[in-house]
C-alpha positions, 0 to 999 in steps of 0.5 A, a space after each residue: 446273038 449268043 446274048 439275046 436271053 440276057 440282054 432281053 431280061 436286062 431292058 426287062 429289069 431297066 423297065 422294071 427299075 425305071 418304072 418302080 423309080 418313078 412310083 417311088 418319086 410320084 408318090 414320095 408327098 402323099 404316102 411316103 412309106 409306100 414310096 419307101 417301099 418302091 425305093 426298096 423294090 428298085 434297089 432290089 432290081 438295081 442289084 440284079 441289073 448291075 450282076 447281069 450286066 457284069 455277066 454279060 460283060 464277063 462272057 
C-alpha cells in the first residue's frame, strides 16, 4: 500500500476530469465559450492524470 497517496489523488483527478467533461458536453449548445473553457480545464487535468499515472507505474 506504499501507492495509496497517489492512487488517492488520481480517482481524485478521474473525478475531476469526468466531471469537468460532462459540464463542457451539457453545455456545449447553450454557451459554447464556457464550454470551451471546461474542455480546457479537462485537458489541463488530463495531462496531470497521465504524468501521475506514469509515476506511479515508474515506481
Amino acid at each position: 500500500m506504499e501507492n495509496l497517496p497517489g492512487k488517492t489523488n488520481l480517482k481524485r483527478l478521474e473525478k475531476k476530469y469526468k466531471h469537468l467533461i460532462e459540464r463542457a458536453y451539457n453545455l456545449r449548445q447553450s454557451d459554447d465559450s464556457l464550454s470551451d473553457v471546461f474542455y480546457y480545464e479537462a485537458e489541463k487535468v488530463l495531462t496531470q492524470l497521465r504524468l501521475l499515472k506514469s509515476n506511479l507505474i515508474a515506481n
